[in-house]
C-alpha positions in Angstrom: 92.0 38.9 114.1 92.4 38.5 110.3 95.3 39.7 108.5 95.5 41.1 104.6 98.6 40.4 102.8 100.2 42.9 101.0 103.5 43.8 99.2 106.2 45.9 101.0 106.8 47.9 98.0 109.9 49.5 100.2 111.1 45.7 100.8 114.0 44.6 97.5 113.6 41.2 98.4 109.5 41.9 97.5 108.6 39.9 101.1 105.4 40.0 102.1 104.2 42.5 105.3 100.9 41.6 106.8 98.6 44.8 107.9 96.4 44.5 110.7 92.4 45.0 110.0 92.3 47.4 112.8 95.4 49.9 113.4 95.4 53.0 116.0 94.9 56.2 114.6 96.8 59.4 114.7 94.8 61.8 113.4 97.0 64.4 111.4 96.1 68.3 111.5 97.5 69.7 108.3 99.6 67.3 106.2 99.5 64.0 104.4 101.9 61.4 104.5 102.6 59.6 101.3 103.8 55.8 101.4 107.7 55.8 101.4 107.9 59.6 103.1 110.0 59.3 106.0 109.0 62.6 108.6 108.9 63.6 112.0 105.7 64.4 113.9 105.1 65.9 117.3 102.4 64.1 119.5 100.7 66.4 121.7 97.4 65.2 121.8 96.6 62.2 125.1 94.7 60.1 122.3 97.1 60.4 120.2 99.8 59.3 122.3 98.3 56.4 123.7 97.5 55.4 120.1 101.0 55.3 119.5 102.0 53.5 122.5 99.4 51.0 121.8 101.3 50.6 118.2 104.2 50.3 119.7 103.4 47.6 122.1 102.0 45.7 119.1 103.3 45.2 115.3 104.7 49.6 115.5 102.0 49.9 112.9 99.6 52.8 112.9 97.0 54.5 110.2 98.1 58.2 109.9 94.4 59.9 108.4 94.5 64.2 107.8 92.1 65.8 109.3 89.1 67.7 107.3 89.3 71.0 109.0 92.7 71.5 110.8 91.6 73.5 114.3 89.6 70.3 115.2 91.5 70.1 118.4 89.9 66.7 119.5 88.7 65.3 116.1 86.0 62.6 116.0 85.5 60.1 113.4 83.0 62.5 111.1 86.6 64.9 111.4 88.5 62.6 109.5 88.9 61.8 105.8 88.1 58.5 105.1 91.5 57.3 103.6 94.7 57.4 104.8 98.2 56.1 105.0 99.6 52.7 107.0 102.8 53.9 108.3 105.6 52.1 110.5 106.7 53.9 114.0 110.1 53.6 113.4 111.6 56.0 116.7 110.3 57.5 119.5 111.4 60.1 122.4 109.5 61.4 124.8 110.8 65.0 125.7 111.2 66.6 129.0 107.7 69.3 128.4 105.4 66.1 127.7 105.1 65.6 124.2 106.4 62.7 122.5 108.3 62.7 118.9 108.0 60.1 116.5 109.8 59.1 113.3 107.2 57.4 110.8 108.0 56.1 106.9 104.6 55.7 105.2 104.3 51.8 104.4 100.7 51.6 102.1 97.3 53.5 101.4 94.8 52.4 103.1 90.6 53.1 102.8 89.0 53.5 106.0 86.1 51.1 106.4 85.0 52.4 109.5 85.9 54.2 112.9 85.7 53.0 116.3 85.6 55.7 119.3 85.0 53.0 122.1 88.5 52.6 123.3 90.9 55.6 125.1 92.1 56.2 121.7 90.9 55.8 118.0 91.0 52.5 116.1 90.1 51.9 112.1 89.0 49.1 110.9 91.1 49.6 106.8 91.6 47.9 103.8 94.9 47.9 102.3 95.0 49.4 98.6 97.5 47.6 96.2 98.7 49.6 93.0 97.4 48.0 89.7 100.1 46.8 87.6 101.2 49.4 84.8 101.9 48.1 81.3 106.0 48.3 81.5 107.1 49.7 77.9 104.2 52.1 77.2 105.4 55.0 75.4 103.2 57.1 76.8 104.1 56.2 80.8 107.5 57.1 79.6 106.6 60.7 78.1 104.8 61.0 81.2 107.7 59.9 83.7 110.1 62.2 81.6 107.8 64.8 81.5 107.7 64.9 85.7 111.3 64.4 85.9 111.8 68.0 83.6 109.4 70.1 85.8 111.2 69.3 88.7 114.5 70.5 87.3 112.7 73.1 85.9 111.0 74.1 89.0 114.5 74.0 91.4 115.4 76.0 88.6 113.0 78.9 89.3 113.9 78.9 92.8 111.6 76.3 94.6 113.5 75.0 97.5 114.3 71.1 96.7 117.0 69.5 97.9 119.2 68.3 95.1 119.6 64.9 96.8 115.7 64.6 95.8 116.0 65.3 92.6 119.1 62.9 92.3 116.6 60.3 93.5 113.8 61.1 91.0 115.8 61.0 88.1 117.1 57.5 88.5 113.5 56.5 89.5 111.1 55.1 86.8 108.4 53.4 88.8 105.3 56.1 88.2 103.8 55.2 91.8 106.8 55.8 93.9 107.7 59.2 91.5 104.3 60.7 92.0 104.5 59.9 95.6 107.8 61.5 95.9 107.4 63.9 94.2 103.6 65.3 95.7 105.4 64.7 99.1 107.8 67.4 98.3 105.7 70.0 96.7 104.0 71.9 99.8 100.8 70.8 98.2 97.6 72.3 100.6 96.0 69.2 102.6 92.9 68.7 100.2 95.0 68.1 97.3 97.9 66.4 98.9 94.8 64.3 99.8 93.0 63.8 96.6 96.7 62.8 95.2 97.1 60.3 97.8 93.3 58.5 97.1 94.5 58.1 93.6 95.1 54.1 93.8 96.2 54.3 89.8 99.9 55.1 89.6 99.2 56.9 86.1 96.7 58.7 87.1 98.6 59.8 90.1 101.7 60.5 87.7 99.5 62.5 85.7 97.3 64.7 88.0 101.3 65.3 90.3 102.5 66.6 86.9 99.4 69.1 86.5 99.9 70.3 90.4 103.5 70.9 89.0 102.4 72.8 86.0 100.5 74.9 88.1 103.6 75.6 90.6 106.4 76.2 87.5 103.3 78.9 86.3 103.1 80.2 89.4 107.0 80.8 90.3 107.3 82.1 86.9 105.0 85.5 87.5 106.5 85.3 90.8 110.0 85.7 89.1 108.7 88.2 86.8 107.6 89.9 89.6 110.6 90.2 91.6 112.6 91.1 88.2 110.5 93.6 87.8 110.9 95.1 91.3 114.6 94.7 91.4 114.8 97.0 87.4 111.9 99.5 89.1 114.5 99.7 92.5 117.2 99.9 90.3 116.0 102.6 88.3 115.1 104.8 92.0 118.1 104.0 93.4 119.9 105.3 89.8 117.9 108.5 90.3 119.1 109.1 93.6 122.3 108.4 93.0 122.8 111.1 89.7 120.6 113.4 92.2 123.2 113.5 94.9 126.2 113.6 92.4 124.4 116.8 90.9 123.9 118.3 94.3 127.5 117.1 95.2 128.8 118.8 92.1 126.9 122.6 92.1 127.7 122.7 95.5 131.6 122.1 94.4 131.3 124.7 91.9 129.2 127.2 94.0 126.5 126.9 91.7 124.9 126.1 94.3 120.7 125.3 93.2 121.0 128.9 90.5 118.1 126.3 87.8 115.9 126.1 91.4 116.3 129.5 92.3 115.5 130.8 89.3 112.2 128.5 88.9 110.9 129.9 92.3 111.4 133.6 91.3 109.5 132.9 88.4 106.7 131.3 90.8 106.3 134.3 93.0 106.3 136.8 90.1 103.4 134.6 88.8 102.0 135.1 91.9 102.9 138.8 92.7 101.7 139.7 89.4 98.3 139.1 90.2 97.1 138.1 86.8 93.4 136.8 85.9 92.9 133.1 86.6 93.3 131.8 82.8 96.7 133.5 82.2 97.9 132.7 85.8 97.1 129.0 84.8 98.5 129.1 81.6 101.6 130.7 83.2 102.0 128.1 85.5 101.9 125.1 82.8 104.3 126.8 80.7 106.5 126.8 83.8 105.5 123.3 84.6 107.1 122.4 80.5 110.7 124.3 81.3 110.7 122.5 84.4 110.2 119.4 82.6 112.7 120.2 79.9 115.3 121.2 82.6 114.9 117.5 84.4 115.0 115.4 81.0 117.9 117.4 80.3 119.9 117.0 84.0 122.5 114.0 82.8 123.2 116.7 80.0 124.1 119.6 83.2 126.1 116.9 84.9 128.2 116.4 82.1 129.2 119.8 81.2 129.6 121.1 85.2 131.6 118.0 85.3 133.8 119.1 82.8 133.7 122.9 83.8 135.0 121.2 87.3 137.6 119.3 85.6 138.7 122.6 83.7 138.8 124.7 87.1 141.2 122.1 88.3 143.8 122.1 85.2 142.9 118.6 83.8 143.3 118.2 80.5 141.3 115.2 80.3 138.2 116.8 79.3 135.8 113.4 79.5 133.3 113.5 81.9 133.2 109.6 82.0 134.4 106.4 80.5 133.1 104.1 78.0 
């Protein structure tokens, strides 16, 4: 069997990992794994798992490829995108219920040349991608780097839920292929464009479509924010209501008072009523009733002041303030 040479990019000492033309496949149902991203992932399927035992009996080396459509339960080779990630098997455990649970650290991109179903689980034959170099002082890579580092700030900022250990490790990183990467890996991107991010061999071109998807986020949780502000003022203002409702309540009843304003509304409905009055003047009645009403309840701050200090008089206070500054 052959073997392609390319760089561990993962590796300080820059040594050289060989990848295997044909690797197992796990088949992923609804995320992508971007080179350097260390996660966990539960294998349930029987494929699957003797895909991975076959990687582990070999060089731990298998292609993690996302699925096209997510509720493929036993995907086939036309299920599968056609690029996808060499990763390292780095632990396993086999649980008690069956499953098996791996820890994998995406290792380098990989194009899928073809697919071979003849074996109890799914090989690909891949060619390893290597990043183009990027020109080293371009201002522009810079403004760009920069530019990725501030909408993540700004986006932890507006609430998305990144750790700050991740952002620690972005700002000190200036390499544009493993910032994207990291970056896209953290942003809960949908599979498609997780996907088209990951077949993006050019690290600026990967810098600069991650720092659109993040645009598009720091938009979105800005109207989110809005929204929520304006929810909280809107709950304030109810709760507000309710609360000067209750103190006036609290207060006429203290006073015997009692509801006199209410009481005197309703016996000016049922004389409307009683009086039996053509249609026209009974409506007309009823709006000009409708504007004291109103008057009364813009008013009501105004009642709660002065029964507050008709309260304050009944009790021999001689502070006469209803309230503070």
């Amino acid at each position: 069997m052959s073997m392609e040479l390319v760089k561990a990019e993962q590796a300080p000492e820059q040594q050289q990992v060989a990848i295997p033309d044909v690797l197992p496949v796990l088949p992923l149902p609804d995320m992508v794994v971007f080179p350097y991203m260390i996660v966990p992932l539960f294998v349930n399927r029987e494929r699957s798992a003797k895909a991975v035992d076959q990687a582990l009996s070999e060089n731990r080396m298998i292609l993690l490829v996302s699925q096209k459509t997510a509720n493929v339960d036993d995907p086939k080779a036309e299920d599968l995108h056609e690029f996808g990630t060499v990763s390292v098997i780095m632990r396993m455990l086999k649980l008690p219920d069956g499953r098996v649970r791996i820890l994998v650290q995406g290792f380098s991109r990989a194009h899928v040349e073809y697919y071979d179903e003849s074996k109890p689980y799914l090989t690909a034959k891949v060619q390893p991608k290597t990043e183009p170099q990027v020109t080293p002082d371009s201002v522009e890579l810079e403004a760009m780097i920069r530019n990725a580092k501030s909408s993540l700030e700004k986006m932890v900022s507006l609430g998305k839920n990144i750790s700050p250990d991740l952002v620690a490790i972005a700002s000190n990183l200036d390499d544009p292929a493993r910032l994207s990467d990291l970056i896209a890996s953290n942003l809960d991107l949908k599979v498609d464009k997780a996907q088209e991010v990951l077949e993006l061999i050019d690290p600026v071109e990967r810098l600069r479509r991650v720092h659109a998807l993040m645009a598009k986020e720091i938009e979105v949780l800005e109207i989110q924010n809005d929204i929520n502000t304006q929810a909280r003022g809107e709950m304030d203002k109810s709760q507000r209501e309710f609360y000067l409702r209750q103190q006036m309540k609290a207060i006429q009843q203290e006073l015997g008072e009692g509801n006199e304003v209410q009481e005197e509304i309703d016996q000016y409905r049922k004389k409307i009523k009683k009086a039996k009055m053509p249609q026209e003047v009974t409506e007309e009645a009823e709006r000009q009733l409708g504007r004291l009403i109103s008057i009364l309840k813009k008013h009501r701050p105004s009642w709660i002041r002065i029964i507050t200090v008709l309260k304050r008089s009944r009790n021999g206070s001689s502070n006469t303030s209803p309230c503070g500054n």
